[in-house]
C-alpha positions in Angstrom: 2.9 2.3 37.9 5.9 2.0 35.5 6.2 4.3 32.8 5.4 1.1 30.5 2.7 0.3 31.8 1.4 3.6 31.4 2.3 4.2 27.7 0.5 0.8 27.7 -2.8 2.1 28.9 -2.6 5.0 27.3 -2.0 3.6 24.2 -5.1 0.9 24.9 -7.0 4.1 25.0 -5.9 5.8 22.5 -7.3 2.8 20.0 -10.5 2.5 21.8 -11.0 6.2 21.2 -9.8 5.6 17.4 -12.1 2.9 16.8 -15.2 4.9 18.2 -14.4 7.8 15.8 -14.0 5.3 13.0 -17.2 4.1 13.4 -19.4 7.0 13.7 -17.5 8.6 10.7 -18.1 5.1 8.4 -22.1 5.2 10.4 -22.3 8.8 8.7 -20.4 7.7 5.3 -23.0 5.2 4.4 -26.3 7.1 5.2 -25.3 10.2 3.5 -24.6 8.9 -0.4 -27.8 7.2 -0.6 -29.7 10.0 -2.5 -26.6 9.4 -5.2 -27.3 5.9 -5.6 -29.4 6.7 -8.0 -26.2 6.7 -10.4 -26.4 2.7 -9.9 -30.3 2.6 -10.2 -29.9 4.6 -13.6 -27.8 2.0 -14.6 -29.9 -0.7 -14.0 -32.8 0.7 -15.3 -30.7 1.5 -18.7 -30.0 -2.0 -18.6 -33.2 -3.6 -17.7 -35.8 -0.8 -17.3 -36.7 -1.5 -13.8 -33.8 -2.1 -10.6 -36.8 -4.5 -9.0 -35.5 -8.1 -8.4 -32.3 -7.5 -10.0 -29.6 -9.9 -8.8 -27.3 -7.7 -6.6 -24.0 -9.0 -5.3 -22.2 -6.9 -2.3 -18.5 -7.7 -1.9 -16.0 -5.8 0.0 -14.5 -5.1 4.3 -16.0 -3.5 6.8 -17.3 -0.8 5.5 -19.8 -2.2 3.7 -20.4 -5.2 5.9 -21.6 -2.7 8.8 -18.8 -3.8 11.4 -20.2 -2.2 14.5 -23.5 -2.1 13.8 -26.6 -4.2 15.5 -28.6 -7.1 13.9 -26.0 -8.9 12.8 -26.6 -11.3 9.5 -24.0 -14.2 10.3 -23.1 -14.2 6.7 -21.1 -15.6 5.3 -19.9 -16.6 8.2 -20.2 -14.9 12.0 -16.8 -13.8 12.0 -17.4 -11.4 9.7 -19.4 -9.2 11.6 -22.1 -8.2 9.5 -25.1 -6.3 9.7 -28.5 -6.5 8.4 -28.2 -2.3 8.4 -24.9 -2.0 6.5 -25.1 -0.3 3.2 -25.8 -2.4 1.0 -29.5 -3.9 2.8 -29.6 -0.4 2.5 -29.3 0.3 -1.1 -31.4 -3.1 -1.3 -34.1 -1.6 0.6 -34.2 1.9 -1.6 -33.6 -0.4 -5.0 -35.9 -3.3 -4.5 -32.9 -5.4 -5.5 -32.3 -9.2 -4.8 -29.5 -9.0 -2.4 -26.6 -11.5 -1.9 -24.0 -9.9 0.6 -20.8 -11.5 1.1 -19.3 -8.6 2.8 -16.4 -9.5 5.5 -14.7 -7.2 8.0 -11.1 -7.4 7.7 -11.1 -8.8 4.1 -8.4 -7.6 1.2 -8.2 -7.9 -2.2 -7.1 -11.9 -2.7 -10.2 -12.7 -0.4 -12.3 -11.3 -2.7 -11.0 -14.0 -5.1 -8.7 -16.6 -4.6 -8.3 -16.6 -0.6 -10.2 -17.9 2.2 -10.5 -15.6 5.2 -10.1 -17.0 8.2 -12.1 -15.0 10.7 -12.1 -15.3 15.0 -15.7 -17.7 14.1 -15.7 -19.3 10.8 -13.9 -19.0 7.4 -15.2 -17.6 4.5 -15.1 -18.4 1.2 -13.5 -16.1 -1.7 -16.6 -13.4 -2.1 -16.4 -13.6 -5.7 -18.1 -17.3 -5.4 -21.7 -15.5 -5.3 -21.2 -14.1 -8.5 -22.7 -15.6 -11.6 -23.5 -14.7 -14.7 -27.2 -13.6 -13.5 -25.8 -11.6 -11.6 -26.8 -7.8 -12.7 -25.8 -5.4 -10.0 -22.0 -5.6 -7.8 -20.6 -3.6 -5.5 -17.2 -3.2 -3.9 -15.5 -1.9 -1.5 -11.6 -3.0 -0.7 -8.0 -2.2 -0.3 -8.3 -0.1 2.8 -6.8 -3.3 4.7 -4.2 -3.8 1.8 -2.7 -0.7 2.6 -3.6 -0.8 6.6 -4.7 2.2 7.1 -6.0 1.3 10.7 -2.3 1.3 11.6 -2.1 4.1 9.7 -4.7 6.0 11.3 -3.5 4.8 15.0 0.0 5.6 14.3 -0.6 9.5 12.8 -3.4 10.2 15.5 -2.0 13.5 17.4 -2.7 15.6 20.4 -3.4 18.6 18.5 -2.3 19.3 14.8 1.3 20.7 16.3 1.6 17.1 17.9 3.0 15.4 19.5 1.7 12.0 18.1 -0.7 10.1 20.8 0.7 6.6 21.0 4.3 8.2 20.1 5.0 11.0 22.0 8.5 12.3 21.2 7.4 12.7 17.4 5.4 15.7 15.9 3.8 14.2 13.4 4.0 10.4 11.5 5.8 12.6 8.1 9.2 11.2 8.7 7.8 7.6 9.8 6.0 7.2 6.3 8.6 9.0 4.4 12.3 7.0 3.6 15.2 8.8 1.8 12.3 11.4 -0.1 10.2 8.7 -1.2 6.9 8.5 0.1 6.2 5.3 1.2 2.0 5.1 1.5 2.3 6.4 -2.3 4.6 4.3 -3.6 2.5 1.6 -2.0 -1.1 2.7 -3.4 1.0 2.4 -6.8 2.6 -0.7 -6.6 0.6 -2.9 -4.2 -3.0 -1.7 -3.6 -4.4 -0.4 -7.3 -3.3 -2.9 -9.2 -4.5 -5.2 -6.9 -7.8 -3.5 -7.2 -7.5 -3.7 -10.7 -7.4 -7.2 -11.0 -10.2 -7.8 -8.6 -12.4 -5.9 -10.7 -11.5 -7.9 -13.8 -12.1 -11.2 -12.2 -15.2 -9.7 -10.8 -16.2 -8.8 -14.3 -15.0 -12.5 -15.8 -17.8 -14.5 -13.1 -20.5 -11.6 -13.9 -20.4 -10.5 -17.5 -23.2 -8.8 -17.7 -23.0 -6.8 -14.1 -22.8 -3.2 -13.8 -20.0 -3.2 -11.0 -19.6 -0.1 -8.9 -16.6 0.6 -6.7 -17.3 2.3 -3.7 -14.8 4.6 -2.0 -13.9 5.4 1.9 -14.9 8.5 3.8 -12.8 10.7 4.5 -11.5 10.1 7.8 -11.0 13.5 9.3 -11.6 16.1 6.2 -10.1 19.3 6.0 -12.3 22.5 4.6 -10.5 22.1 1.2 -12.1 18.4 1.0 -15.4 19.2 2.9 -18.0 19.8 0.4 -20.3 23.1 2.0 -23.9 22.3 3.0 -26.8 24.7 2.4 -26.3 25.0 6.3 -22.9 25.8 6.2 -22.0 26.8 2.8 -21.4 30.7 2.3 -23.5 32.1 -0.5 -21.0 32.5 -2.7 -19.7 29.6 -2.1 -19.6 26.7 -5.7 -20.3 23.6 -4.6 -17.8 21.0 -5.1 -18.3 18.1 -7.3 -19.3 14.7 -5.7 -15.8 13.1 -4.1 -16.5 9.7 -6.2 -14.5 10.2 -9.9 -16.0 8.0 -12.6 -13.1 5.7 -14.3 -13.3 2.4 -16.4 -15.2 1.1 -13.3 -17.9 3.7 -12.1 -17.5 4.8 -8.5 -20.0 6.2 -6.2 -19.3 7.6 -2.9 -18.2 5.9 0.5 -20.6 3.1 1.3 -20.1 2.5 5.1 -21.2 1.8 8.5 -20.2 1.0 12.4 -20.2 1.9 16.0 -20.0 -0.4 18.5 -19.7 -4.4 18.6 -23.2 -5.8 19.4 -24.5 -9.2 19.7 -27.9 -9.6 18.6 -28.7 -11.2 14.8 -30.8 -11.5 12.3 -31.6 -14.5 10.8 -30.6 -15.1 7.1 -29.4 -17.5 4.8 -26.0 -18.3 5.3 -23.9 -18.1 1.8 -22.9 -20.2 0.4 -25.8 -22.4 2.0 -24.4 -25.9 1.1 -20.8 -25.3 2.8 -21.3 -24.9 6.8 -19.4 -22.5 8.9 -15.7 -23.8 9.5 -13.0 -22.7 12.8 -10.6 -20.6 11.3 
C-alpha cells in the first residue's frame, strides 16, 4: 500500500472517529440543559401566564435538528436530517408548546433568511418563513457552519495533547495553521464574519415575530478542559464554588447548548412537512 493511500485511510478514520465523538457530545449537550429551560418557560409565562399552546418556532443546524438521531421528521425537507428527538420536540414535550421546527443540518446564517438550502434530498426554504407575528416562542441555533468548525475540529484533532496532529502528522498542534503574521485568524473571523452575521439574523428574526421571546442557544463544548467544566455534586470537591451556567444573557437571551446526534438512521416519523403548500424539490 502507498504511503497515500495510507494517509488516505487513516485520515477516512480519523473523521469517522470525529464525527462519532461529535455526536455523543451534541447527544449529551441537549439532554443536560433541559432543567434550565425553565429561563424560556419563565418568559413565556411572564408574557402570557401559561407556556401551553404557545406558538414555538425552532430555527437553526444540526444541533438542534438532531442530525444523527432516529425517527427522523422529514421536515422541512429529508435532507435535513431531522429528528422527532432533537431538542426542541424536546423542550416542546416539557413546555406543552405548539411546535414548528424548521431546523436543517448544515444550515448558516443567510439560510436562516434570505437563502435556500440545497440539501443531498430536497431544498429548503429560508427558516425564517415559519415565523409570523403569532409566533410567541423562537429558538436558534447557528454560525457554527459559518465559521466551519467541523474542519476546524478535524484539522486540530491530535494524538495526544503534545501531538502530532492526526490527519497532519509532521505538525504539533493546528496553532501556526490558524495563526498568520500574529493575528489570529478564527478570532478575527468570529468578529468580522460570524457575529454580525448572527446579529442580523436575530433582527430579521425579531422583524417577522414581533412579539417572540427569541432565545439563542449556544454549542457544547467540544472537548472541555477542568477550567470550563462546571463540577458535579459527584465530582465537585467540597470546597469547590460552582460555576455560573456557560450561557451569558445579552440583548438576546441565551440558554445553554441545545443539541443532539449519533449515528445516521433511517427510520421516520410522520409529520407535516413545512411549509405544507410547497413540495420537496432536488437540490
Amino acid at each position: 500500500m502507498s504511503a497515500f493511500a495510507r494517509w488516505s485511510r487513516r485520515h477516512r478514520s480519523v473523521s469517522n472517529s470525529l464525527r462519532r465523538i461529535l455526536a455523543a457530545t451534541a447527544l449529551l449537550a441537549c439532554v443536560a440543559p433541559l432543567p434550565a429551560l425553565s429561563e424560556p418557560a419563565r418568559a413565556a409565562a411572564a408574557a402570557g401566564g401559561d407556556t401551553a399552546g404557545l406558538a414555538y418556532v425552532a430555527l437553526g443546524d444540526s444541533y438542534s435538528s438532531g442530525y444523527g438521531l432516529t425517527q427522523l421528521t422529514d421536515r422541512p425537507v429529508p435532507g435535513c436530517a431531522q429528528s422527532a428527538e432533537d431538542c426542541p420536540h424536546q423542550v416542546t414535550s416539557a413546555l406543552g408548546l405548539a411546535l414548528t421546527d424548521v431546523a436543517c443540518s448544515g444550515a448558516v446564517t443567510a439560510n436562516i433568511t434570505t437563502t435556500a438550502q440545497a440539501t443531498g434530498d430536497g431544498t429548503a426554504a429560508p427558516q425564517d418563513s415559519a415565523l409570523s407575528s403569532s409566533t410567541r416562542i423562537v429558538t436558534l441555533t447557528i454560525g457554527g457552519n459559518d465559521l466551519g468548525f467541523a474542519d476546524i475540529a478535524a484539522y486540530c484533532a491530535a494524538a495526544s495533547p503534545d501531538g502530532p496532529l492526526l490527519t497532519h502528522p509532521l505538525q504539533r498542534d493546528c496553532g501556526t495553521h490558524y495563526t498568520a503574521e500574529g493575528s489570529d485568524n478564527l478570532t478575527a473571523r468570529l468578529d468580522g464574519t460570524v457575529a454580525p452575521a448572527i446579529s442580523a439574523t436575530v433582527a430579521a428574526i425579531r422583524g417577522r415575530a414581533p412579539h417572540a421571546a427569541v432565545f439563542v442557544i449556544g454549542y457544547p463544548a467540544i472537548a472541555p478542559d477542568a477550567a470550563n467544566t462546571r463540577p458535579t455534586a459527584a465530582t465537585a470537591p467540597r470546597s469547590a464554588s460552582r460555576r455560573p451556567p456557560t450561557a451569558t444573557r445579552s440583548p438576546t437571551p441565551t440558554s445553554p447548548s441545545c443539541s443532539t446526534p449519533n449515528k445516521p438512521s433511517t427510520t421516520r416519523s410522520a409529520q407535516t412537512p413545512w411549509p405544507p403548500e410547497t413540495p420537496s424539490s432536488p437540490p
